[in-house]
C-alpha positions as YAML, in Angstrom:
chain: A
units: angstrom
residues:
- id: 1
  name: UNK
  ca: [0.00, 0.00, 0.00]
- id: 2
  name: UNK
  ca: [1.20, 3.34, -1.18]
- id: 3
  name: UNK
  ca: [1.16, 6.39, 1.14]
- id: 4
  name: UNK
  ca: [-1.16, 8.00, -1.26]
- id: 5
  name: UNK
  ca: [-3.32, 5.18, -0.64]
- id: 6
  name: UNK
  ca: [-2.80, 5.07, 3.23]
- id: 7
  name: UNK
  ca: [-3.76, 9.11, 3.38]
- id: 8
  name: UNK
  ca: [-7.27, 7.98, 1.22]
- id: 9
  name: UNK
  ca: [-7.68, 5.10, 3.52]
- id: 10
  name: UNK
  ca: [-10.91, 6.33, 5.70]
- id: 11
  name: UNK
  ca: [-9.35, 5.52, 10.00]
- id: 12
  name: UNK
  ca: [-11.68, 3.37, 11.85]
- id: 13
  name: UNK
  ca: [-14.04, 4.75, 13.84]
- id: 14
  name: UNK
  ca: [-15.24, 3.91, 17.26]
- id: 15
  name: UNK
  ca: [-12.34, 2.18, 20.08]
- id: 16
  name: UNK
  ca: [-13.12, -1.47, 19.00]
- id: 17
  name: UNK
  ca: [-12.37, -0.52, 15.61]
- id: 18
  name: UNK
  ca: [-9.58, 1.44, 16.36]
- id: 19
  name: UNK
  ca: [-8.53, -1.36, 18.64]
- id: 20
  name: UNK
  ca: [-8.21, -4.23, 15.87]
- id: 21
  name: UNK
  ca: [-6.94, -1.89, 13.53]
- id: 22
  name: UNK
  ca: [-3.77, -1.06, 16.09]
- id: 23
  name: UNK
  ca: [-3.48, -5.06, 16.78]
- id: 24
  name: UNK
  ca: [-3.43, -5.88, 12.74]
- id: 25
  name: UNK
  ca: [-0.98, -2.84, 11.63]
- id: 26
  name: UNK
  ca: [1.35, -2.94, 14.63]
- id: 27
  name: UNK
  ca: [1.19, -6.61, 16.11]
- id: 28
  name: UNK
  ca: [4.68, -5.99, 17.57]
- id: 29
  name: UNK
  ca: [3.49, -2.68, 19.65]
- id: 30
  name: UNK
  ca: [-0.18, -4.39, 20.77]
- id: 31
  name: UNK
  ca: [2.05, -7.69, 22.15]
- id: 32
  name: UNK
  ca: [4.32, -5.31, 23.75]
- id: 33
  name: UNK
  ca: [1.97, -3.17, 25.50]
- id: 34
  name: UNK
  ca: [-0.23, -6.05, 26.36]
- id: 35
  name: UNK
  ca: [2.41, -8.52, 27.84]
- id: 36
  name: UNK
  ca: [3.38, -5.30, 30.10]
- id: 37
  name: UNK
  ca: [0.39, -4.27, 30.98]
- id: 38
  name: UNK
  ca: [-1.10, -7.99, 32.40]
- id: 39
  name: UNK
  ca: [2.35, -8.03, 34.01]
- id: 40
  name: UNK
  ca: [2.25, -4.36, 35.99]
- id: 41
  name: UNK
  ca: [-1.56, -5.83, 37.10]
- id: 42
  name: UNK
  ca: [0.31, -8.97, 38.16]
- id: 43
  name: UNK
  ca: [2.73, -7.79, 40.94]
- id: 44
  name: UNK
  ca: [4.14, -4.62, 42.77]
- id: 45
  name: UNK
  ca: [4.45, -1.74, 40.67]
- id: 46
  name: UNK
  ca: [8.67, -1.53, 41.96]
- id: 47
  name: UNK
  ca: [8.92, -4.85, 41.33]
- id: 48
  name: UNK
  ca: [7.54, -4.40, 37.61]
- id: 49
  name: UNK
  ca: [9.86, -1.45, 37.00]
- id: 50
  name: UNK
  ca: [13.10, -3.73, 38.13]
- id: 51
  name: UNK
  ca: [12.18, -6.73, 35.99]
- id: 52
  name: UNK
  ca: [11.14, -4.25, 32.88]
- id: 53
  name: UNK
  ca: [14.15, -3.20, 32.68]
- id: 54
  name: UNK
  ca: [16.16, -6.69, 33.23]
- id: 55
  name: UNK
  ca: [13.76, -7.96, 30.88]
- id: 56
  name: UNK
  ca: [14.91, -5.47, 28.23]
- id: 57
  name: UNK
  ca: [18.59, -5.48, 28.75]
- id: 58
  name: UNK
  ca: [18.56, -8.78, 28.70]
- id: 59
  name: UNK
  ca: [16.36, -8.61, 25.10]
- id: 60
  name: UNK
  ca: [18.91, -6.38, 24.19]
- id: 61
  name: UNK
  ca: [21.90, -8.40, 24.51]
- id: 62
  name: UNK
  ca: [19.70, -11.14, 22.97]
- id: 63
  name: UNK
  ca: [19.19, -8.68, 19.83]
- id: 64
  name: UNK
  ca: [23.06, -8.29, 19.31]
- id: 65
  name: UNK
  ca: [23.29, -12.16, 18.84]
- id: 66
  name: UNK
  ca: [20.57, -12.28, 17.01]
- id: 67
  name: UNK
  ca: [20.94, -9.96, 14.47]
- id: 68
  name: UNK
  ca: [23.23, -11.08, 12.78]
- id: 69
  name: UNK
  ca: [21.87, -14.25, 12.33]
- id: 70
  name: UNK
  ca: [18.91, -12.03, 10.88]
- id: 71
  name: UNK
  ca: [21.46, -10.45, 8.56]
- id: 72
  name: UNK
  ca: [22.61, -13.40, 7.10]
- id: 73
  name: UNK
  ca: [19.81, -15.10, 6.83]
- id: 74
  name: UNK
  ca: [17.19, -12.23, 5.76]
- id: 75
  name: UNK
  ca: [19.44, -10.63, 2.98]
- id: 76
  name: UNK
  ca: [21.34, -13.63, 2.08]
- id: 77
  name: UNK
  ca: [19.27, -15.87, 2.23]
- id: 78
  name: UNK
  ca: [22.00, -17.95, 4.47]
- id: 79
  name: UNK
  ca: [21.42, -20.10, 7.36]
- id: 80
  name: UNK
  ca: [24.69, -20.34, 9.46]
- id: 81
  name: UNK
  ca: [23.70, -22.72, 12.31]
- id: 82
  name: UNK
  ca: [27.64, -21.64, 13.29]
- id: 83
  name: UNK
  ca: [26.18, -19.04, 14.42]
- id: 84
  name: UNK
  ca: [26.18, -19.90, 18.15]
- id: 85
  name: UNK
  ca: [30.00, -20.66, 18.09]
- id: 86
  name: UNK
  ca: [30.66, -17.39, 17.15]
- id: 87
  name: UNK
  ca: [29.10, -15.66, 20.33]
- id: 88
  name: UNK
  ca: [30.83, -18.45, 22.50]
- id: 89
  name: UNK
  ca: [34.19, -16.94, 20.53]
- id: 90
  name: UNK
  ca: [33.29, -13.53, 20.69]
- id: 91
  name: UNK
  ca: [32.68, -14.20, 24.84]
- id: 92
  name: UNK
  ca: [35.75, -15.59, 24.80]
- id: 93
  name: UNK
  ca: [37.89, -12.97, 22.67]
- id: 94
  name: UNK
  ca: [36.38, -10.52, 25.14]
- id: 95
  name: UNK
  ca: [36.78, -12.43, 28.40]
- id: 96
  name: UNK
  ca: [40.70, -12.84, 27.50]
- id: 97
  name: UNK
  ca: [41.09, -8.70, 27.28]
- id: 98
  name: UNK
  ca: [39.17, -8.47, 30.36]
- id: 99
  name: UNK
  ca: [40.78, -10.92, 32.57]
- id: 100
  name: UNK
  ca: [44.05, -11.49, 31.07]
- id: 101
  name: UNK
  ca: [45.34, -8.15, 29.07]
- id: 102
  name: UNK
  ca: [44.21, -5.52, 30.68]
- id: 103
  name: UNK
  ca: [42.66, -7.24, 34.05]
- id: 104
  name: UNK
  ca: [44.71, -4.63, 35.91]
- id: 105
  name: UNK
  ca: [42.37, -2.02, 34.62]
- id: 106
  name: UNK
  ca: [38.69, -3.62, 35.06]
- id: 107
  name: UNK
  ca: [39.67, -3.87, 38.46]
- id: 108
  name: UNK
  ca: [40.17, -0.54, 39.58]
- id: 109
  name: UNK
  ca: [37.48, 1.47, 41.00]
- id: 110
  name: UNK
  ca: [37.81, 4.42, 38.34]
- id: 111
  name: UNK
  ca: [35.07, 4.77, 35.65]
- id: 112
  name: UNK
  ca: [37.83, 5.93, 32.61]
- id: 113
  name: UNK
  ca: [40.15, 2.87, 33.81]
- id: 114
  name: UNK
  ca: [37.28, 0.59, 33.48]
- id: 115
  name: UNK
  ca: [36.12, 1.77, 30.32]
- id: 116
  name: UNK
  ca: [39.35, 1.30, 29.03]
- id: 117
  name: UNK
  ca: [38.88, -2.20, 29.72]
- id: 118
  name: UNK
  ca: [35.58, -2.54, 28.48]
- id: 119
  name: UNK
  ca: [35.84, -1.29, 25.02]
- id: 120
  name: UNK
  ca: [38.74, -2.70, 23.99]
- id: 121
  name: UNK
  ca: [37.16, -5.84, 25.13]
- id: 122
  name: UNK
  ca: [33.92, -5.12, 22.96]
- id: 123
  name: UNK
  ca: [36.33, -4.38, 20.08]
- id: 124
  name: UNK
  ca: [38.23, -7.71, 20.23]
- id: 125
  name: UNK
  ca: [35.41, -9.15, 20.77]
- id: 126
  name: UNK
  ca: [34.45, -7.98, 17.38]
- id: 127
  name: UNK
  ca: [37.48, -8.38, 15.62]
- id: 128
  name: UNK
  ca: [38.00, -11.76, 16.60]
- id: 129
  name: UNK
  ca: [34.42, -12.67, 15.25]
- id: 130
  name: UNK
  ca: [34.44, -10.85, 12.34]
- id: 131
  name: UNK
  ca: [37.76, -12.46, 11.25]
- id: 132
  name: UNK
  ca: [36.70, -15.69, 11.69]
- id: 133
  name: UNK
  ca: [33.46, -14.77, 10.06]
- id: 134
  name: UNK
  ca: [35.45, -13.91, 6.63]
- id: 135
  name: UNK
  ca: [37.64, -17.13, 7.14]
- id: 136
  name: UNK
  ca: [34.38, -19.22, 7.33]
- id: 137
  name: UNK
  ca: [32.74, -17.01, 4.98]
- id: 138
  name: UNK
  ca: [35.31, -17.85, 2.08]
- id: 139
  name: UNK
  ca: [36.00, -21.21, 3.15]
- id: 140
  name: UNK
  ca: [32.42, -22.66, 4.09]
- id: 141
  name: UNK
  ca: [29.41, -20.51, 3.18]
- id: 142
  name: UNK
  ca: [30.58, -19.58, -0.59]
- id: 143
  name: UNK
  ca: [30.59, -23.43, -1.82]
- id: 144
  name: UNK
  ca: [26.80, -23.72, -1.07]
- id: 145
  name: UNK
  ca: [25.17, -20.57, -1.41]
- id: 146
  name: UNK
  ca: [21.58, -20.74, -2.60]
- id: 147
  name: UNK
  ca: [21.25, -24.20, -0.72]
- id: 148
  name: UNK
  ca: [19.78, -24.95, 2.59]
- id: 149
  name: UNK
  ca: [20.46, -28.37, 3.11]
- id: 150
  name: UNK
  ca: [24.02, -27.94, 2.12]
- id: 151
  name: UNK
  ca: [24.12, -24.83, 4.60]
- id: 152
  name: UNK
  ca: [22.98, -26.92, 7.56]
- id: 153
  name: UNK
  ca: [25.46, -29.55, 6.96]
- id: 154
  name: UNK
  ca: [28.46, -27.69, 6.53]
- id: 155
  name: UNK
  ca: [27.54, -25.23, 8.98]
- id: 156
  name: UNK
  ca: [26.74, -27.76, 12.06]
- id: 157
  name: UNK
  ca: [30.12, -29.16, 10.90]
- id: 158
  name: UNK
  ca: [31.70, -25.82, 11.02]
- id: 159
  name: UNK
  ca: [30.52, -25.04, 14.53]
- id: 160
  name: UNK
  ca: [32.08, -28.49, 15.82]
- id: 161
  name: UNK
  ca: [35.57, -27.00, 14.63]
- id: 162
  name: UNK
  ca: [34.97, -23.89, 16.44]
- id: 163
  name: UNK
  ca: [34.03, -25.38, 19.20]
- id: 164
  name: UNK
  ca: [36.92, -27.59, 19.13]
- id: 165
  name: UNK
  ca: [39.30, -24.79, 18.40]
- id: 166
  name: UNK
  ca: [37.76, -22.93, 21.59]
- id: 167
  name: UNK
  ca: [39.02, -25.84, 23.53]
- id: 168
  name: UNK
  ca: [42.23, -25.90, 22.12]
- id: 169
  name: UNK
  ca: [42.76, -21.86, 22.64]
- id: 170
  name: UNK
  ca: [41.16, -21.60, 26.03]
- id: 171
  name: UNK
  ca: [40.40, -24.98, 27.52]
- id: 172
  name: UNK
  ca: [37.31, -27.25, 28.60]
- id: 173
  name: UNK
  ca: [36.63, -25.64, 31.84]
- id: 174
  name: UNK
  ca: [34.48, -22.53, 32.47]
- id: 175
  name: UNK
  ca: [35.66, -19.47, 32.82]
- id: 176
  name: UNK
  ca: [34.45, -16.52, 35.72]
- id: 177
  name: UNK
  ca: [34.59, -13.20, 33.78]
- id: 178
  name: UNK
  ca: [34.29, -10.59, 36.81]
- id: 179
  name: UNK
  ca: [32.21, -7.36, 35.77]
- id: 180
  name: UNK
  ca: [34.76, -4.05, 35.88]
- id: 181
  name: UNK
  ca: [33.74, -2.33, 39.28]
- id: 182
  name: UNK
  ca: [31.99, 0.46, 37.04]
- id: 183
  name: UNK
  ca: [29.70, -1.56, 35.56]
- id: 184
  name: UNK
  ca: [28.34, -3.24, 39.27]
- id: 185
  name: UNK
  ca: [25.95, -2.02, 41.40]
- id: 186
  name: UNK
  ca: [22.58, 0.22, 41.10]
- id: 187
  name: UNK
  ca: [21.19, 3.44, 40.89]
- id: 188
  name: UNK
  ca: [18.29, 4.55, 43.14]
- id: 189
  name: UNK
  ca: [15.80, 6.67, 42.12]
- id: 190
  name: UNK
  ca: [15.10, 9.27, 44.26]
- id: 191
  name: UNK
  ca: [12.35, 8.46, 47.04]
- id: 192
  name: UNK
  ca: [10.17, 11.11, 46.51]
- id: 193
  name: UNK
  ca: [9.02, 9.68, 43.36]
- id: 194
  name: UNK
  ca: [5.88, 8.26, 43.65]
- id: 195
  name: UNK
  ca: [5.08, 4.64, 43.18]
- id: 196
  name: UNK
  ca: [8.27, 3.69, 42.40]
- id: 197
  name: UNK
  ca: [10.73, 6.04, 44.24]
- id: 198
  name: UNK
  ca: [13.60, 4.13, 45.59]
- id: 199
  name: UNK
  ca: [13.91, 1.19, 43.14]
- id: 200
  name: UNK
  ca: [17.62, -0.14, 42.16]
- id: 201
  name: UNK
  ca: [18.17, -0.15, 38.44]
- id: 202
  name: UNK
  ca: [21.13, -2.22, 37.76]
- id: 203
  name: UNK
  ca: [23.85, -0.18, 35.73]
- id: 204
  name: UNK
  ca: [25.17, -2.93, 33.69]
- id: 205
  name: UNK
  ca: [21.46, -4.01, 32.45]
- id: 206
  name: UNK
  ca: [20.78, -0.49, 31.54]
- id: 207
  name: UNK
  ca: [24.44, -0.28, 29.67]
- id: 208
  name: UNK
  ca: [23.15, -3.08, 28.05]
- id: 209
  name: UNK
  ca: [20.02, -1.57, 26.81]
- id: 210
  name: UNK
  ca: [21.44, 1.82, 25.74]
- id: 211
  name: UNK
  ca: [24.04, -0.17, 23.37]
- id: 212
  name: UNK
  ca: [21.45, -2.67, 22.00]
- id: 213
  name: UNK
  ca: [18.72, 0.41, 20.74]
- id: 214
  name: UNK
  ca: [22.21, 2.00, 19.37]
- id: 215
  name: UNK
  ca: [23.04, -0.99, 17.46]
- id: 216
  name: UNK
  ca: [19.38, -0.75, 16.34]
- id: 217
  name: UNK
  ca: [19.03, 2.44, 15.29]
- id: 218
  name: UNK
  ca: [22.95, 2.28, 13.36]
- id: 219
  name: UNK
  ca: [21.37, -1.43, 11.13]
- id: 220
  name: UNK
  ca: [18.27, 0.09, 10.45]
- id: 221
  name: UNK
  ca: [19.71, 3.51, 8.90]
- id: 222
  name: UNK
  ca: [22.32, 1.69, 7.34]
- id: 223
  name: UNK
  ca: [20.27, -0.93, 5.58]
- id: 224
  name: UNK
  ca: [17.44, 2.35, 4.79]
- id: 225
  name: UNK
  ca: [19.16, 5.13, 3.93]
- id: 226
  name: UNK
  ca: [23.11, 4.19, 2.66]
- id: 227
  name: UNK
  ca: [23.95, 3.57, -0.79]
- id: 228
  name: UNK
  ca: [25.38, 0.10, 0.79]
- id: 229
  name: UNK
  ca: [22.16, -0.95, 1.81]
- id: 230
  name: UNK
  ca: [20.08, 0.10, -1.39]
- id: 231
  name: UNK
  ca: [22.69, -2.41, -3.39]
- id: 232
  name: UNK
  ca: [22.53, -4.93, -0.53]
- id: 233
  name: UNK
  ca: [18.70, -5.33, -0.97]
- id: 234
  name: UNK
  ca: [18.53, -4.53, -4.58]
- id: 235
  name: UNK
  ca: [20.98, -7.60, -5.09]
- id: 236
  name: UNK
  ca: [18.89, -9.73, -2.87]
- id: 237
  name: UNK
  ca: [16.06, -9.13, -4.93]
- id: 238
  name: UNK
  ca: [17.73, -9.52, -8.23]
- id: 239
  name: UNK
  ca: [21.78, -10.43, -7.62]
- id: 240
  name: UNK
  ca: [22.26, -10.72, -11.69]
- id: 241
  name: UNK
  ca: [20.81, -7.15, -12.82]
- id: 242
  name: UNK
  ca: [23.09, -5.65, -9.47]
- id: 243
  name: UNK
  ca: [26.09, -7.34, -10.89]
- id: 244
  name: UNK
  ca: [25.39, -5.86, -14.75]
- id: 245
  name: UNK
  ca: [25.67, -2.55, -13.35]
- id: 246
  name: UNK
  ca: [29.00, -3.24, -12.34]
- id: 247
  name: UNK
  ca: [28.85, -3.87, -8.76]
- id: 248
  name: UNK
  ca: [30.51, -6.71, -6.75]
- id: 249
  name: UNK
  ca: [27.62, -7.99, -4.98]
- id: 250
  name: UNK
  ca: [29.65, -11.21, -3.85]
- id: 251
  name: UNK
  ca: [31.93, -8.45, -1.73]
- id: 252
  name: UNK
  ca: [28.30, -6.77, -0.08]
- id: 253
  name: UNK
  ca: [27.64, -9.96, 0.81]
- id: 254
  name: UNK
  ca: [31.01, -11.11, 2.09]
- id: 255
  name: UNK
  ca: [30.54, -7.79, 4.23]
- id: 256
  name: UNK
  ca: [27.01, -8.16, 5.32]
- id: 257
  name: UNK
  ca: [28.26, -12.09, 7.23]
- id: 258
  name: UNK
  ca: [31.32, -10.52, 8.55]
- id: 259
  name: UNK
  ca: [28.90, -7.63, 9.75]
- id: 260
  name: UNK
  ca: [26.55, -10.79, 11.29]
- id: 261
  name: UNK
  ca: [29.76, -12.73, 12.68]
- id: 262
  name: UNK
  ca: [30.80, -9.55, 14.30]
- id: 263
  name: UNK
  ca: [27.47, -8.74, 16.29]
- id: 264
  name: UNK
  ca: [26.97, -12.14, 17.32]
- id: 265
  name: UNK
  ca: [31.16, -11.71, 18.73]
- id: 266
  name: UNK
  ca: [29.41, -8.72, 20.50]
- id: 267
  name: UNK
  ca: [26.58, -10.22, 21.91]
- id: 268
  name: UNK
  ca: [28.24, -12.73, 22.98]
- id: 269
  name: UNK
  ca: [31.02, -10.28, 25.11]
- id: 270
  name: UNK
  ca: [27.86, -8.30, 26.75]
- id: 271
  name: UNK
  ca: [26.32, -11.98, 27.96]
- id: 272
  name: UNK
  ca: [30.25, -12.80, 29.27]
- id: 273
  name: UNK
  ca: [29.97, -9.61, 31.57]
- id: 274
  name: UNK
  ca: [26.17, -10.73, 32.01]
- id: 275
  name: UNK
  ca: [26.65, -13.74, 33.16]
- id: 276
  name: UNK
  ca: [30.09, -13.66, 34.75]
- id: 277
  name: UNK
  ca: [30.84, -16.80, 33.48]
- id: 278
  name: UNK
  ca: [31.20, -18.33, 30.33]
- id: 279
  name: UNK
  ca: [31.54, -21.86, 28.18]
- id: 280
  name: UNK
  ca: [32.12, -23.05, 25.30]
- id: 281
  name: UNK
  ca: [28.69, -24.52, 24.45]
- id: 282
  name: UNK
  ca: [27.04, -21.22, 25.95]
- id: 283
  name: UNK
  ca: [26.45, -20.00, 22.34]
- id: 284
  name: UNK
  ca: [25.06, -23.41, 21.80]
- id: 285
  name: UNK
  ca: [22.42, -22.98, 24.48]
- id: 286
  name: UNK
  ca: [21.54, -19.21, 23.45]
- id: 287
  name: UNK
  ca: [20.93, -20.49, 19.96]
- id: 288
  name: UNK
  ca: [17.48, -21.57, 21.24]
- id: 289
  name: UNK
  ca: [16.37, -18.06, 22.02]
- id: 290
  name: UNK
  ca: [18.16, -16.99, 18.48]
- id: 291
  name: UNK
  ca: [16.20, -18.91, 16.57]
- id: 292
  name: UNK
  ca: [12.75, -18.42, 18.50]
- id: 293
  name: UNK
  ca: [13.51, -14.41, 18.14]
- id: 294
  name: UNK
  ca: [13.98, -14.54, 14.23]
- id: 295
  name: UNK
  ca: [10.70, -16.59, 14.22]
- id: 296
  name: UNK
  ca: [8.80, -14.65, 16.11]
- id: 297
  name: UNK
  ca: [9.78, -11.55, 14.57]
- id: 298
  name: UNK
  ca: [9.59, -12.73, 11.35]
- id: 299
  name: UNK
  ca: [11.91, -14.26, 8.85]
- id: 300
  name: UNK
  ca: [14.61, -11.29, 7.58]
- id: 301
  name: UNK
  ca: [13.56, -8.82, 9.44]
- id: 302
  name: UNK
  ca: [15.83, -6.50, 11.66]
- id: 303
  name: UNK
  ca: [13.04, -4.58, 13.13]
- id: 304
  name: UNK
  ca: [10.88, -7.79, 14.09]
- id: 305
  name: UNK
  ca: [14.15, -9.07, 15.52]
- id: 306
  name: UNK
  ca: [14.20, -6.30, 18.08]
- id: 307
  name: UNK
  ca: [10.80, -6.42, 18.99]
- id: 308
  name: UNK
  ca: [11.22, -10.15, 19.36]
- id: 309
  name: UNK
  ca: [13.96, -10.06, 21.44]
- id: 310
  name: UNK
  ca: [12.29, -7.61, 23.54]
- id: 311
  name: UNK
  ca: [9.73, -9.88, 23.62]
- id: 312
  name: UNK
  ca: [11.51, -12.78, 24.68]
- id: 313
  name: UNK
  ca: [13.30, -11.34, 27.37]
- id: 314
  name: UNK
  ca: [10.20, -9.29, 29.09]
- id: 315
  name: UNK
  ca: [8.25, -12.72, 29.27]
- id: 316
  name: UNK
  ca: [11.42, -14.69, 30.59]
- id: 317
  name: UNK
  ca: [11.85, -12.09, 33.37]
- id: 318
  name: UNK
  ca: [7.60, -12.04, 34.27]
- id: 319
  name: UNK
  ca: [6.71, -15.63, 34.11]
- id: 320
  name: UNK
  ca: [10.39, -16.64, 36.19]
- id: 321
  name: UNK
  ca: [9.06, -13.78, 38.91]
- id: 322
  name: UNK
  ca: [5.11, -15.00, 38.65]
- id: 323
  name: UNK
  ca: [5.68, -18.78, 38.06]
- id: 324
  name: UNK
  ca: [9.13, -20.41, 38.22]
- id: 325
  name: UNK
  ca: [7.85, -23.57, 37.28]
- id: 326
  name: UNK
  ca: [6.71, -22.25, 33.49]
- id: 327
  name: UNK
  ca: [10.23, -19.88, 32.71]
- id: 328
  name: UNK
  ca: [11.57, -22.66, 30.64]
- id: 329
  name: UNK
  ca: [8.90, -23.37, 28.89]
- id: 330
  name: UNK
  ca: [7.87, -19.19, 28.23]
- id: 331
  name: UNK
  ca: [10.00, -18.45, 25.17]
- id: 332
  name: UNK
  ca: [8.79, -21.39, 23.00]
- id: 333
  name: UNK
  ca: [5.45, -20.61, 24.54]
- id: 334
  name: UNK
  ca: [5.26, -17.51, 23.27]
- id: 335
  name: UNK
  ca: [6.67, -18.53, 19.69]
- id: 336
  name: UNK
  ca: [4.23, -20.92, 19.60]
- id: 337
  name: UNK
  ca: [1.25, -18.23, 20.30]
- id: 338
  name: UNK
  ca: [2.36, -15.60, 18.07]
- id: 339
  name: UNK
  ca: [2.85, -17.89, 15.26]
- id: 340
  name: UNK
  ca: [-1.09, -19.50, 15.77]
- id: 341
  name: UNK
  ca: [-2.16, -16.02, 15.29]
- id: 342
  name: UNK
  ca: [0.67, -14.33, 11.90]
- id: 343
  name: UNK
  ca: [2.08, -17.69, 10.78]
- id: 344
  name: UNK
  ca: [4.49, -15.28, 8.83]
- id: 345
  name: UNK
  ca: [5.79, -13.64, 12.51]
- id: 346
  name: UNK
  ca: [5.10, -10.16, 13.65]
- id: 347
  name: UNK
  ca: [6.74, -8.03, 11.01]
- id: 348
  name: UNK
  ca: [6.98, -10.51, 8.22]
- id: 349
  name: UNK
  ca: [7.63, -7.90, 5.13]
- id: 350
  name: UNK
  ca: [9.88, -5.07, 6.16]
- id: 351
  name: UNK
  ca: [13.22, -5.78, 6.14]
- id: 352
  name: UNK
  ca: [14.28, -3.28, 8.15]
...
């Protein structure tokens, strides 16, 4: 639908109307609003506030590993099931900065020390990931391009090296990342705020949020309104008329899974400091929420993949407050609910 066609388009009238016309066009928004709004009527106003916003860091940190799974698969049509070894590397890349390199600085008590911990960390972190991503890129992906079943042979195989060549680099055990000083603790709001004066808001968790919406906002404008992105979707929808007008859409693409590598590297870092501990199978074991997050969203699509990951980690952090029991079972849950009612995800048909 044009926008000449959405400005003709006569708006509902009456709330019901207006209702089903907000839960058809914006699906993402009504879940949103409705899965936080049973959940504020569900428990103590401060304790809704403190899980909100561990719900969305940790969707957040979710949405850097997932993107770039989205990435690869939505405008390459690629699927890397490798994809979870490369936040286990990136964890580790950044976990060797932290507690190895420059250890001396994330454990001092000053903010500019820790931070020049941190984002050298981050940046390793996606170095190391990215590099490996071109490696594997070259050596795996290229062979098999435009076939699935191929992919997910070759790629399960190409996670087992990984994996293998974590173990070799850093070792079987686990590994206890401690959080830089800077990054621990809380800030209180003031008391005299009503309702919800006094509540703790964890720093790291609301690092963690600020840095995902930035990562956000920098795909989304650079898949919208670069010249990169117009020839990255352009040759997704027709690779052969790209490449007659003398681009190298082979090199976009080489870019766009060493972009995806990357992220998942950073993802993968954030959940290190998240966690405070890492292994490496933990990329393994995030894959599930990945996957579910892409689905839900909808296949390709960077903006449902934020909104899923939202999503996902909101109803993680309600139903394990509200009903232990059912937190294992509340990611696939909700999948499973949103696809019954859009088969095709939330936001099936905007790529960005």
């Amino acid at each position: 639908m044009s926008a000449h066609d959405e400005i003709l388009e006569p708006r509902p009238q009456g709330v019901l109307a207006r209702f089903r016309a907000f839960r058809e066009k914006r699906p993402h928004l009504f879940l949103l609003v409705l899965m936080m709004l049973v959940a504020f009527f569900m428990m103590d106003p401060r304790t809704w506030v403190v899980l909100t916003i561990s719900g969305l860091a940790m969707g957040a940190m979710v949405f850097l590993m997932a993107s770039g799974m989205t990435l690869t698969f939505g405008l390459m049509n690629v699927l890397n099931l490798a994809h979870g070894a490369f936040i286990s590397l990136g964890a580790f890349a950044g976990a060797t900065v932290l507690v190895h390199w420059l250890n001396a600085s994330a454990g001092e008590a000053s903010l500019l020390a820790n931070l020049a911990a941190v984002v050298p960390a981050l940046g390793f972190a996606l170095a190391v990931a990215g590099l490996v991503g071109l490696l594997f890129e070259r050596l795996v992906i290229r062979p098999v391009y435009g076939d699935h079943l191929k992919q997910i042979l070759v790629t399960v195989g190409g996670s087992i090296i990984l994996m293998e060549v974590i173990h070799v680099i850093w070792g079987p055990n686990e590994i206890p990342v401690p959080r830089p000083d800077a990054l621990t603790g809380a800030f209180l709001l003031p008391e005299s705020w009503p309702v919800i004066g006094g509540v703790a808001l964890e720093k790291y968790r609301l690092i963690a949020v600020i840095l995902g919406l930035a990562v956000y906002g920098m795909m989304t404008w650079v898949i919208e309104h670069t010249r990169t992105g117009i020839l990255i979707r352009a040759g997704v929808e027709d690779q052969e008329m790209v490449e007659v007008h003398g681009y190298r859409i082979r090199l976009l693409f080489l870019g766009v899974f060493v972009a995806g590598s990357a992220l998942a590297g950073l993802g993968g870092a954030m959940w290190a400091m998240y966690r405070e501990i890492i292994t490496a199978h933990m990329g393994d074991e995030l894959m599930i929420s990945v996957i579910v997050v892409i689905i839900l969203g909808g296949l390709g699509s960077i903006k449902g993949c934020f909104y899923g990951a939202v999503l996902v980690g909101l109803i993680n952090l309600y139903v394990g407050y509200l009903e232990p029991r059912l937190a294992a079972v509340a990611t696939v849950g909700l999948m499973v609910g949103v696809l019954m009612w859009r088969p095709q995800g939330l936001i099936p048909v905007i790529k960005v």
